[in-house]
N, C-alpha and C positions, 0 to 999 in steps of 0.2 A: 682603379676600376669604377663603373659607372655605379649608382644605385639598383637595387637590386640584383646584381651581378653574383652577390657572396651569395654563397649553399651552404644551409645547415648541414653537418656533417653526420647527423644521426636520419634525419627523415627526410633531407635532398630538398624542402622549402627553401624559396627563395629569402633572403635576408638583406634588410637595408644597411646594414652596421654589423662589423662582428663584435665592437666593443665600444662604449663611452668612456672618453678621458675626462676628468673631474681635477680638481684644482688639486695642487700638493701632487703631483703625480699620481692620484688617485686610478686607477685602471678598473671598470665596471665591467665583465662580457654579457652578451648580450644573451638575454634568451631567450629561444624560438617560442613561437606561440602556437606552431603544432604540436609540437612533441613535450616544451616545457623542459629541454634541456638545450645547453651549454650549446649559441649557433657553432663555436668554433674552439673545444677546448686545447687546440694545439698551439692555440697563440700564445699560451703559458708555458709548452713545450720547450726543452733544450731539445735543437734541432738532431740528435742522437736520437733519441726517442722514436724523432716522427719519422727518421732515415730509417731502424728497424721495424715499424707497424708498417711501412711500406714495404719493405721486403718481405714481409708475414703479408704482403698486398690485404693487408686489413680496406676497407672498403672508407672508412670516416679518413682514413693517411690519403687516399687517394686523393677525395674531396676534397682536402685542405689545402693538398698542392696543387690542382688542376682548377678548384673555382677561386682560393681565399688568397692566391698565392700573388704576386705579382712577378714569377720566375719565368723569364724569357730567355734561357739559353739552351733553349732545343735544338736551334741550330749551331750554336757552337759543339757541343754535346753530341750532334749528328755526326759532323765531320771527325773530332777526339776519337767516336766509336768506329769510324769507316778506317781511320788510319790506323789504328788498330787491327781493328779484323786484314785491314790489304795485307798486311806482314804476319800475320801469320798463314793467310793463302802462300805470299810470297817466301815464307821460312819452311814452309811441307813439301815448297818445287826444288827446295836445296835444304831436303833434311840430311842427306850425304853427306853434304859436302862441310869440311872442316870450318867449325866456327870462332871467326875472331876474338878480338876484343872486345864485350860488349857492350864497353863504351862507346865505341865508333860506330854510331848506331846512324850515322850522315852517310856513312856509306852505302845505306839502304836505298838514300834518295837516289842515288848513282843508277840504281837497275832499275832498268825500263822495264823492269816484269813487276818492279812496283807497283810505277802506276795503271799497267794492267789490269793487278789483282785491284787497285785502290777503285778503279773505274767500273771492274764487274761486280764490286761489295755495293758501289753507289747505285748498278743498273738493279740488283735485285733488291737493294732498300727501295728503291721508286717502284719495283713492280709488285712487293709485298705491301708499300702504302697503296697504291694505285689498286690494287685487287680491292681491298678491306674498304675504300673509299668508296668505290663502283658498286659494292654489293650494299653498303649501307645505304649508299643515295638511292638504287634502286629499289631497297626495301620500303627506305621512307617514300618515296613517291607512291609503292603502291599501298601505302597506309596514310595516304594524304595529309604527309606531315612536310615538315622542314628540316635541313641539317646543317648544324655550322662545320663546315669543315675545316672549317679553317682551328677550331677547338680541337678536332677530333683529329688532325694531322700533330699537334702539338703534343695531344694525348697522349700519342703513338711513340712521338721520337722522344718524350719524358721517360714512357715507359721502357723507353730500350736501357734503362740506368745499369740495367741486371750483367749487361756487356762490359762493365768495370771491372766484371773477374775476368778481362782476357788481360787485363794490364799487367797480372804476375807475369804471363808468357813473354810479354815485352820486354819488360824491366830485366830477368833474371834468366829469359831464355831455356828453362827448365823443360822436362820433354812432358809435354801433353798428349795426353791420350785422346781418342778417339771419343769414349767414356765422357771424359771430362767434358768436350763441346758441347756432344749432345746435352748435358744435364743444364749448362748454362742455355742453349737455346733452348731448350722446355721452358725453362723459367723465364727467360726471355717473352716465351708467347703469352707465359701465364700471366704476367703483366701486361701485355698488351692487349689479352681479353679484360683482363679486370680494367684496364682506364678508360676502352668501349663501356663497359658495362655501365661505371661511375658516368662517363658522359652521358650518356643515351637514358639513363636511368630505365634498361630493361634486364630482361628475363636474361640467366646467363648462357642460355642456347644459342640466342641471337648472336652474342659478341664470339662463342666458342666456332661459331659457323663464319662468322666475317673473316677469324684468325686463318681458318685452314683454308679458305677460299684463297686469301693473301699468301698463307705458303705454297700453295698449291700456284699461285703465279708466280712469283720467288721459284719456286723448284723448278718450272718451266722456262724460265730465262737462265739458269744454273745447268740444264741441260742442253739448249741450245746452244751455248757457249762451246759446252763439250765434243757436241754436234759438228760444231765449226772446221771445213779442211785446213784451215789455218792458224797458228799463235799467234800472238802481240809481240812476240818476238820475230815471228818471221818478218811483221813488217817493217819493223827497227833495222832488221840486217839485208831487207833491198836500199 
């Protein structure tokens, strides 16, 4: 990261260092000079810690990961959680039907309704970034600001980590409820307002309004789908 790039993680100042090394392995952190506390005390963290203050989406865990971090695997992270979610779209189209061995979980690749489901999880994650992105850049321009989106895309697919709980469904194939999704995508969004909010550093209205704008385009590519007089299957079997 470049200089001044790090955020104090209590008062969102910009910081040149989060910590000085001194000889002997000496470790100094650094302290902000608005607030007069600690730029960044998670760098003392066992990354446990900083894994649960994220899921309590504490607001300094946010900062730590998204300004202090140098964690680039959002898109690998993206695709993990879309191949994920495809199969259990594609596990609800054959909740009926008798389930193997769950180890032979290559069999999955086999059905073209995989990549179906894999391709409609992908269209409505771009149309839930793509909403959330439109209305931020739209706001900022009429508040004669700037927006890096390229941050605030990062933000987004960091914050989907909440989608880690679909991986029991994967693994062990147990029957999930209905119940159960909805509580993971709650938390899902609640994340994803909380790392607008940490980005932007505003009001949490703003970032609660970017979220529903973004599922509110999500839900309309999800219906349209449904809309459609054809499957992904119909066209596998012309």
């Amino acid at each position: 990261m470049e200089e001044d790039d790090f955020r104090c993680v209590e008062c969102n100042e910009k910081a040149s260092e989060l910590h000085r090394d001194y000889s002997n392995g000496i470790l100094k952190i650094t302290i902000c000079g608005s607030c007069q506390k600690p730029v960044d005390k998670y760098i003392e963290y066992d990354p446990v810690i900083i894994l649960i203050d994220a899921i309590l989406c504490k607001t300094q865990a946010f900062r730590h990961i998204l300004f202090n971090t140098r964690l680039n695997i959002h898109w690998k992270l993206c695709v993990f959680f879309l191949l994920c979610d495809a199969y259990l779209r594609w596990s609800l189209l054959h909740v009926s039907e008798p389930i193997g061995d769950p180890a032979d979980i290559i069999r999955y690749t086999k059905e073209w309704e995989f990549y179906g489901m894999f391709a409609l999880a992908a269209l409505e994650l771009m149309a839930f970034c793509g909403g959330v992105l439109t209305f931020l850049w739209a706001v900022g321009r009429l508040q004669g600001g700037t927006l890096e989106l390229r941050l605030l895309l990062r933000a987004l697919l960091l914050s989907c980590y909440g989608k880690v709980l679909l991986i029991p469904a994967v693994i062990w194939e147990h029957d999930y409820s209905p119940l159960c999704l909805g509580l993971i995508k709650l938390f899902v969004l609640t994340s994803n307002s909380q790392a607008i909010r940490v980005i932007l550093n505003s009001r949490r209205r703003l970032s609660l309004m970017a979220v529903c704008l973004g599922l509110l385009s999500e839900t309309c590519v999800a219906q349209a789908y449904k809309e459609l007089p054809w499957s992904f299957q119909d066209i596998v079997d012309v």
